[in-house]
C-alpha positions in Angstrom: 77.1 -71.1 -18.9 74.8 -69.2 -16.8 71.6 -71.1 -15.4 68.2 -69.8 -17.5 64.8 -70.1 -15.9 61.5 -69.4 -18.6 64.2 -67.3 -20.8 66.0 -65.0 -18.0 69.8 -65.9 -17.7 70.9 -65.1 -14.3 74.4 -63.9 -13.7 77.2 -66.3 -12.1 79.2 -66.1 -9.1 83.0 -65.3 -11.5 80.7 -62.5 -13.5 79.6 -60.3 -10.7 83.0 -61.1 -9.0 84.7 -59.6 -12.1 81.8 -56.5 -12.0 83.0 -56.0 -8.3 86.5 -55.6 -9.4 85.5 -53.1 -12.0 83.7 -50.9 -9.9 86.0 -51.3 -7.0 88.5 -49.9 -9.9 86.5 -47.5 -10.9 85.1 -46.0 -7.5 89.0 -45.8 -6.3 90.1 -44.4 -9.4 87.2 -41.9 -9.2 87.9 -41.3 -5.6 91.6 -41.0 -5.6 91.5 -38.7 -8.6 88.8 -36.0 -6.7 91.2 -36.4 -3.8 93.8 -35.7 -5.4 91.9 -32.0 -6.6 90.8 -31.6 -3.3 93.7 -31.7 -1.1 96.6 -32.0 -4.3 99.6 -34.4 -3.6 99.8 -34.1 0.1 97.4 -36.9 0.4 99.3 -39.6 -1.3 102.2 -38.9 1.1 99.8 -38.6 4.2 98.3 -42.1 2.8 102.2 -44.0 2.9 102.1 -42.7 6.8 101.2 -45.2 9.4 98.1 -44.4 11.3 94.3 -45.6 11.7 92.1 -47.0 10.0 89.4 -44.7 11.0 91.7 -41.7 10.5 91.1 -39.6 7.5 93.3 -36.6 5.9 89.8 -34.4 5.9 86.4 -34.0 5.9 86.3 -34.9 1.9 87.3 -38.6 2.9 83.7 -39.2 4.4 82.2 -37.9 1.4 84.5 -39.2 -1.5 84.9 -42.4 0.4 82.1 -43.8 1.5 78.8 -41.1 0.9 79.9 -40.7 -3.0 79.7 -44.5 -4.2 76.4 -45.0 -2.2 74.7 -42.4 -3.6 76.4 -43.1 -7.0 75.7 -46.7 -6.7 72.2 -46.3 -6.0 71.5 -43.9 -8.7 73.1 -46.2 -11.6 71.2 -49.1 -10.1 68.2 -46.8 -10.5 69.1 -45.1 -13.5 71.0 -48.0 -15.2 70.5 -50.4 -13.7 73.9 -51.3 -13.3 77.0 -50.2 -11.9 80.2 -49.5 -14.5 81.4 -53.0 -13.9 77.7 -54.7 -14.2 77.5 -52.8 -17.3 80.4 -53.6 -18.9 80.1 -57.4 -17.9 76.0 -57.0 -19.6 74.6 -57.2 -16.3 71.9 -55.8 -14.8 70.0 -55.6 -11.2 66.2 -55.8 -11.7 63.5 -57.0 -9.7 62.9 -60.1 -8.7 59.5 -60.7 -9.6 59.0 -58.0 -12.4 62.6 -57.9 -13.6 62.4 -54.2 -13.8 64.3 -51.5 -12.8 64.9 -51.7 -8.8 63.0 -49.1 -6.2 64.8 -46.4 -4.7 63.8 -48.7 -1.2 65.5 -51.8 -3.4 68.3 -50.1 -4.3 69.2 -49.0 -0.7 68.6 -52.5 1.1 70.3 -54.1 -1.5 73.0 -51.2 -0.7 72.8 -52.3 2.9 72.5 -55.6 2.6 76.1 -55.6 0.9 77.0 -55.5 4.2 75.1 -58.2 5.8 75.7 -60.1 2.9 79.9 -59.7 4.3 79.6 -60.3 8.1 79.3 -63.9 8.1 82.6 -64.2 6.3 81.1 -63.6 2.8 79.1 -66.2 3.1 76.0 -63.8 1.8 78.3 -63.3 -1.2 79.2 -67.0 -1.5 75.8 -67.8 -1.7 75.4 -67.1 -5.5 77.3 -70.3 -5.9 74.5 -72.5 -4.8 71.4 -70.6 -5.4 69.3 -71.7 -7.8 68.5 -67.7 -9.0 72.0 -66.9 -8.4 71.0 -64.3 -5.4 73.3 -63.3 -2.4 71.9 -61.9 0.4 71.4 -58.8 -0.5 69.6 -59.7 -3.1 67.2 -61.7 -1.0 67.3 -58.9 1.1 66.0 -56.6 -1.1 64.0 -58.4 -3.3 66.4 -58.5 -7.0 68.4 -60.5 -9.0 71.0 -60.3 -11.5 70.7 -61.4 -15.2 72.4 -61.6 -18.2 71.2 -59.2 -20.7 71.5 -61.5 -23.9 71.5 -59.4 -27.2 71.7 -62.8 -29.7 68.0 -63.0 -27.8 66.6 -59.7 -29.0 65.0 -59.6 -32.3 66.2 -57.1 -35.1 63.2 -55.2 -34.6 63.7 -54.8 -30.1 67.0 -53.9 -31.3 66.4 -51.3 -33.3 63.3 -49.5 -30.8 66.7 -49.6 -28.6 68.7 -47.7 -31.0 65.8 -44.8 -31.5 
């Protein structure tokens, strides 16, 4: 059960690890597929080959790898406000204080702060466990939570100015 505070149901630690798996899923899928276009089946023979981990087949790695899912992440969150996995898993990334959609200047701290949130041995991510908004770092970082989006909530009425 996820904790509620004045009717907002913040998302747990297992659901956001599950939305991480999804996306990572999805973002490798996505990646692996448009590197596979790019440079054709080459690159999954280059990939069994033993060499760095900084080394990259091309200049498409930078920008499928790593430039793609931050500026796709950032748009859903913006967008969305959710990634596929968040979605799927009926979460969302608003505001802290207005539970809104995030900022453009939210959505890249957060972005950032995925990283700080890592460095101390995940302990940023870890940190969901005991807070009492269920926020990680990054989230303090840049200023957002994660809830629950509860349909049994919504009346018939909310549900159907959705629909339209």
């Amino acid at each position: 059960m996820s904790t509620a505070v004045a009717g907002v149901v913040y998302a747990r630690f297992g659901r956001r690890l599950l939305a991480a798996i999804v996306d990572a899923v999805f973002f490798g899928a996505t990646g692996g597929a448009l590197l596979f276009l790019i440079y054709g089946p080459e690159y999954f023979v280059w990939l069994r080959e033993p060499h760095g981990a900084a080394e990259m087949y091309g200049s498409a790695d930078l920008w499928v790898e790593y430039f793609l899912p931050f500026v796709l992440t950032i748009w859903m969150w913006r967008v969305y406000g959710a990634t596929p996995g968040k979605f799927l898993l009926g979460c969302q990334v608003v505001d802290a204080q207005t539970l809104r959609h995030v900022t453009f200047r939210q959505a890249v701290l957060r972005y950032i702060g995925y990283f700080v949130s890592i460095v101390p041995l995940g302990a940023g991510f870890l940190w969901v466990l005991i807070d009492k908004r269920r926020q990680g770092f990054h989230d303090k970082l840049a200023r957002t939570v994660v809830i629950v989006e509860d349909e049994t909530r919504k009346s018939l009425k909310q549900l159907e100015q959705e629909a339209s």
